[in-house]
C-alpha positions as CSV (number, residue, x, y, z in Angstrom):
1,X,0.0,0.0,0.0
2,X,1.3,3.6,-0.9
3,X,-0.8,7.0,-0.5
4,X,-0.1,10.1,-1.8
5,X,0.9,11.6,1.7
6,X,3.8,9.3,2.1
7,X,1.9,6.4,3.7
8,X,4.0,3.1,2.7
9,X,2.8,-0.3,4.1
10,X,3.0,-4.1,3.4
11,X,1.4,-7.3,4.5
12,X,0.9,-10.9,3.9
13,X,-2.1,-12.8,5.4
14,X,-4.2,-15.9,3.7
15,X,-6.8,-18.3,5.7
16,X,-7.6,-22.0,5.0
17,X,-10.5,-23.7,5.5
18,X,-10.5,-27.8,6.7
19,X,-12.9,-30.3,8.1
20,X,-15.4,-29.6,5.0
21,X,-15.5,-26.3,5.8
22,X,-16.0,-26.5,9.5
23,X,-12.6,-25.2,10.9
24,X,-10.9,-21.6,9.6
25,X,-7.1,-20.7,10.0
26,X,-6.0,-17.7,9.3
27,X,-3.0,-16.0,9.9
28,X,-1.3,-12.2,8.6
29,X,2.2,-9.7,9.4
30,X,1.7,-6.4,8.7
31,X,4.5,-3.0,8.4
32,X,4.2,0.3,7.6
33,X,4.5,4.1,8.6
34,X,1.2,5.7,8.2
35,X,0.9,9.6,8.0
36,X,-2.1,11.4,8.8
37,X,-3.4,14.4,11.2
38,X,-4.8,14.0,14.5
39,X,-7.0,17.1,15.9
40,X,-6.2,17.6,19.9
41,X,-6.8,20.8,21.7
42,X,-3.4,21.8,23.1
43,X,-2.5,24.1,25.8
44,X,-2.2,27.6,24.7
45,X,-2.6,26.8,21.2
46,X,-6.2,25.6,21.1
47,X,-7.1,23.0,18.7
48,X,-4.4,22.0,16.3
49,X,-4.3,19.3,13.7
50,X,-1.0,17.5,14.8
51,X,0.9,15.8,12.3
52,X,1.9,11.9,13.1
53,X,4.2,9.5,11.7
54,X,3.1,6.4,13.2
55,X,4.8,3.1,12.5
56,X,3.3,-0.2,13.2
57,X,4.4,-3.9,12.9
58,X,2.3,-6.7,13.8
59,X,0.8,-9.7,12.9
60,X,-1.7,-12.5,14.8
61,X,-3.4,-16.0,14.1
62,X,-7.1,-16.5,14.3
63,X,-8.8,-19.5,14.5
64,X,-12.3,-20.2,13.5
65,X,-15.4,-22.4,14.0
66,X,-18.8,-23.0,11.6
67,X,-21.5,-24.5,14.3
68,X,-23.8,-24.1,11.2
69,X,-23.6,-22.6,7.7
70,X,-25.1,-19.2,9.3
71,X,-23.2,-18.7,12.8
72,X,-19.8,-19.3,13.5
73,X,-16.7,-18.3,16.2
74,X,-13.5,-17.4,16.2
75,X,-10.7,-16.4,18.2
76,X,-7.5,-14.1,17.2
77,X,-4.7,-13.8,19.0
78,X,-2.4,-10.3,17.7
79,X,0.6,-8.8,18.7
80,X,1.3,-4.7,17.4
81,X,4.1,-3.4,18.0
82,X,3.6,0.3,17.3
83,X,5.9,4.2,17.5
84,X,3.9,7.3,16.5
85,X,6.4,10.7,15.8
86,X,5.5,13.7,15.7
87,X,6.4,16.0,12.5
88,X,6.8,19.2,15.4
89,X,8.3,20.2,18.3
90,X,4.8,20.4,20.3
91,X,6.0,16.6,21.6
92,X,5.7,18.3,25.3
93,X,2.2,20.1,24.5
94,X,0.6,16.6,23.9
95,X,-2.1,16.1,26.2
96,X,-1.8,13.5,28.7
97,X,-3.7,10.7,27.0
98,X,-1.5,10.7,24.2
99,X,1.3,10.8,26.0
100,X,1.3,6.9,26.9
101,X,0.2,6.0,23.3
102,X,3.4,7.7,21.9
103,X,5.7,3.9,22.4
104,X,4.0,1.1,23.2
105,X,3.7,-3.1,22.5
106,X,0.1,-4.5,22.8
107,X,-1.3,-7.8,22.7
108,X,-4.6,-8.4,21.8
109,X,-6.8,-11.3,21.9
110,X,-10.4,-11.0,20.2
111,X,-13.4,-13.4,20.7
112,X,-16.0,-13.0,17.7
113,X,-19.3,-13.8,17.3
114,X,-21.2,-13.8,13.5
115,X,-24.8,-14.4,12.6
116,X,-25.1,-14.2,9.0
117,X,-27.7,-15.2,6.6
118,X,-27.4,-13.1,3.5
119,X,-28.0,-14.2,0.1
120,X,-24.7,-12.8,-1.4
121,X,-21.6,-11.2,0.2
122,X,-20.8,-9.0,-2.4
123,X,-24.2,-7.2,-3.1
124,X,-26.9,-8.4,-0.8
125,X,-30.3,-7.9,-1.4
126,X,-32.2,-9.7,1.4
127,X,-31.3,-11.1,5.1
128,X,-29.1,-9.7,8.1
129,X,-25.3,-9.9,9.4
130,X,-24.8,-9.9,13.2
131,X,-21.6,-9.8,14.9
132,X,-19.6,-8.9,18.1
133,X,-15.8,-8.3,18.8
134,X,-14.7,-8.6,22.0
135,X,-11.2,-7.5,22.7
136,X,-8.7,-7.9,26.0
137,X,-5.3,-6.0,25.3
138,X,-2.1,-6.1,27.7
139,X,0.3,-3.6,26.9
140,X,3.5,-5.6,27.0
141,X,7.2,-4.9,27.0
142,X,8.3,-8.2,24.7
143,X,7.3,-11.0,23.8
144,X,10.2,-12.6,21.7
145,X,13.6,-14.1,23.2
146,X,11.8,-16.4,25.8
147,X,10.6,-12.9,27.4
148,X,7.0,-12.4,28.4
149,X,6.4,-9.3,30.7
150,X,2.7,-7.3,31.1
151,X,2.5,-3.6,32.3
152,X,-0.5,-2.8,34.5
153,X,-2.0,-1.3,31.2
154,X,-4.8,-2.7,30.1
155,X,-7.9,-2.2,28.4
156,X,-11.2,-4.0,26.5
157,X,-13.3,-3.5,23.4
158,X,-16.4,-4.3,22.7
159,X,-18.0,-3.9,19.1
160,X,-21.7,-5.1,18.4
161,X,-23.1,-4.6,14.4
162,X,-25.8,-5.4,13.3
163,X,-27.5,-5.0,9.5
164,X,-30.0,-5.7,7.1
165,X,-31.3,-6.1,3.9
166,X,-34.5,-5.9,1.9
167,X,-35.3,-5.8,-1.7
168,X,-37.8,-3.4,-3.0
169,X,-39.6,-3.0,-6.4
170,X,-38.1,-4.7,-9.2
171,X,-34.2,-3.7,-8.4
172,X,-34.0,-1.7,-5.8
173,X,-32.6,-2.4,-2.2
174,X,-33.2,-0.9,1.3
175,X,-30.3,-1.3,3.5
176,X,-29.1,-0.6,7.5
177,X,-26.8,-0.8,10.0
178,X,-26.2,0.1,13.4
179,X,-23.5,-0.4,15.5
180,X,-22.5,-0.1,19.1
181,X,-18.6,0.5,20.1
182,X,-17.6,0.5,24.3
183,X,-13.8,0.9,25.2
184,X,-11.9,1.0,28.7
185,X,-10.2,4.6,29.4
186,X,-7.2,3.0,29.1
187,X,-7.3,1.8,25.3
188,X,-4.8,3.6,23.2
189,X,-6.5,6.8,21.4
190,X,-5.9,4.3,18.2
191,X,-7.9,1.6,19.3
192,X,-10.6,3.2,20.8
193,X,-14.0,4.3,19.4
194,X,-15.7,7.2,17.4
195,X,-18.3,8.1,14.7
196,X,-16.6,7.5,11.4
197,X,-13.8,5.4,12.8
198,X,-14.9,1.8,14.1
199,X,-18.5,1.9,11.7
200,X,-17.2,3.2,8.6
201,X,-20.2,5.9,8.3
202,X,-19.6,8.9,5.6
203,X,-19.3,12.1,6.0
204,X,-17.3,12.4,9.4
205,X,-13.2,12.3,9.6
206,X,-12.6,9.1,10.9
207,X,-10.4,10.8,13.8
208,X,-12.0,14.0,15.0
209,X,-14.6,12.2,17.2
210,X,-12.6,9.5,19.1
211,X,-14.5,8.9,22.3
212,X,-15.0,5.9,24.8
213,X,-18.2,4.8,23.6
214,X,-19.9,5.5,20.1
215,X,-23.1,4.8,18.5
216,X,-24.4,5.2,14.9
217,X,-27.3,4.2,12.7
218,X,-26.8,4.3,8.6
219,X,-29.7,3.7,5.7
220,X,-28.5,3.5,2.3
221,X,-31.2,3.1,-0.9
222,X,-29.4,1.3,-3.8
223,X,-30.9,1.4,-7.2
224,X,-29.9,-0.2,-10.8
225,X,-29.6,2.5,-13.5
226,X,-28.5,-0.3,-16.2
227,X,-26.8,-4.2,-15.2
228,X,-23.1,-2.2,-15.0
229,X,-24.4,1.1,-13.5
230,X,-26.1,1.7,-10.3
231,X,-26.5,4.5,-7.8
232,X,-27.0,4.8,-3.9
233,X,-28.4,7.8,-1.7
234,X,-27.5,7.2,1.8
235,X,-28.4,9.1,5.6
236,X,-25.7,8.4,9.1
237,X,-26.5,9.9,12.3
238,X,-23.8,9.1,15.1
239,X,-22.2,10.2,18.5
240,X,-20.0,10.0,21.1
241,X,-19.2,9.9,24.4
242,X,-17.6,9.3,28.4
243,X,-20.2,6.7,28.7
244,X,-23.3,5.1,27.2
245,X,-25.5,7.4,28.7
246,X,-23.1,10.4,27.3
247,X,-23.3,9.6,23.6
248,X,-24.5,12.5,21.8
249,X,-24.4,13.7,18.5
250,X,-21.8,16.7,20.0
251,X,-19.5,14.2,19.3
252,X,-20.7,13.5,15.8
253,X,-23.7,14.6,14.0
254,X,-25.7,14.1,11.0
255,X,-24.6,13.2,7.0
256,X,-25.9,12.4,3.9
257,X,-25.1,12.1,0.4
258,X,-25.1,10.2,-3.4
259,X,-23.3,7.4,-4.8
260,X,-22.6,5.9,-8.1
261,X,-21.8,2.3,-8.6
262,X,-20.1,0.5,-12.1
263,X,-20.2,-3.3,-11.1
264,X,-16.4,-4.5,-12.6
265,X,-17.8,-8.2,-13.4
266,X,-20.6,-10.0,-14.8
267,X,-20.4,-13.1,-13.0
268,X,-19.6,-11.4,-9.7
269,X,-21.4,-8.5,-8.2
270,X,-18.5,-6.4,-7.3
271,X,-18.9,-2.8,-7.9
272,X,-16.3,0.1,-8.2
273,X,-18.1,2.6,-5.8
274,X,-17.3,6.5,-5.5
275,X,-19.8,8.2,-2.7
276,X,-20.1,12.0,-2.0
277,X,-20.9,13.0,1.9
278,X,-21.5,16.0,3.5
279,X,-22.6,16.7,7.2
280,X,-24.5,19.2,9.5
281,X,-21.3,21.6,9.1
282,X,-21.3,21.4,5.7
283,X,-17.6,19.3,5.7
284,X,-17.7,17.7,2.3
285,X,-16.3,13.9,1.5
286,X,-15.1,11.7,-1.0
287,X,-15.3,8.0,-0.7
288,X,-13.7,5.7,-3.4
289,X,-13.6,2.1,-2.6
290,X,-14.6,-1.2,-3.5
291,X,-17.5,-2.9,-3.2
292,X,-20.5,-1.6,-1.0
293,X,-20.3,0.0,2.2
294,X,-21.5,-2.5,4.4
């Protein structure tokens, strides 16, 4: 992977399946130094967009069980390894819960849970997709060279999702998804949870709302102009907060926007989306992906 703002990463992963189906292994490394901008309100210069260099090796094993062709489990066990710079000399103006998140090992190990009984991965048009993530993290000091030592840091993640589909008229589709994020105080800034950052909803920068707990809803309409060309018109409403009973949309807010859709094959439907967002204070965005949202 390479980005125009300097971004450079690389990884290897694959999964097998065995036991006609029933078992899933999976495994994946990953390195890189990724760039980007973090906003943080800093002492005596109010809020800034910081500029991070933040480099990241890792990789992890999961391993996976299909109780029935619609639910399964699995179980990943990660290791990051992760060093964020700073392209300034604020360094000292940080505020304190960046500070910790600056150098730090993590090991993670994530139980999920998914309930899924759509009729196609790639472009749905009836049933529902369930799932939860539930995270434990030690922050650890190594864990190569027969060394194996945890720091009183810790932390756990919870993410619940759930959507849904529905066909209407001849070729249209209604869509949804809601999901639910909870995370410890202790969770690094980076693996915590926000509007626009754990859900994928458009129209908010996926790091300006990074709070404990987060909670969004998204509809999407998707339409057929011709069997290549198709369009989308979509609505997310999300927030933030300490708590549960914190979230609110001051942490978030209200988008909307258009899509267009050219699928890329006729025996799969895979499409080559580009979506335009823009929210309650009018920022605008520009989503190009493949595939469908979610």
């Amino acid at each position: 992977m390479k980005t125009s703002n300097g971004t450079v990463g690389y990884g290897l992963g694959g999964i097998v399946n065995f036991a006609d189906g029933r078992w899933t292994l999976g495994a994946a490394a990953v390195d890189g130094d990724i760039n980007y901008d973090l906003p943080v309100v800093l002492p005596f210069f109010g809020e800034q967009d910081i500029s991070l260099t933040q480099s990241v090796t890792g990789g992890g094993v999961q391993l996976g069980y299909n109780f029935t062709p619609q639910f399964e489990a699995s179980a990943t066990l990660a290791y990051v390894d992760t060093v964020i710079k700073l392209d300034s000399g604020l360094i000292d103006e940080l505020p304190d819960f960046l500070q910790p998140d600056l150098d730090i090992e993590l090991g993670r190990l994530t139980f999920d849970l998914k309930y899924d009984t759509r009729d196609d991965t790639f472009y749905p048009t009836s049933g529902v997709v369930g799932s939860a993530a539930i995270t434990f993290a030690e922050e650890i000091d190594s864990v190569f060279n027969d060394r194996f030592q945890l720091d009183d840091r810790s932390y756990m993640k919870n993410v619940f999702s759930l959507s849904g589909y529905r066909s209407v008229g001849e070729n249209g589709i209604l869509a949804g998804k809601a999901v639910l994020c909870g995370a410890s105080d202790d969770a690094p800034f980076f693996d915590t949870c926000g509007v626009g950052f754990v859900d994928g909803a458009r129209g908010f920068s996926a790091l300006s709302y990074l709070e404990d707990y987060s909670a969004s809803a998204q509809v999407e309409y998707r339409g057929r102009l011709s069997e290549r060309v198709g369009y989308v018109a979509f609505a997310d409403v999300g927030g933030g907060g300490d708590s549960i009973r914190d979230i609110s949309t001051d942490n978030g807010g209200y988008a909307g926007g258009l899509g267009i859709r050219f699928r890329l094959s006729r025996q799969f439907a895979l499409d080559y989306s580009a979506d335009y967002a823009v929210n309650n204070d009018g920022d605008e965005f520009l989503y190009l992906y493949l595939g469908q949202r979610f």
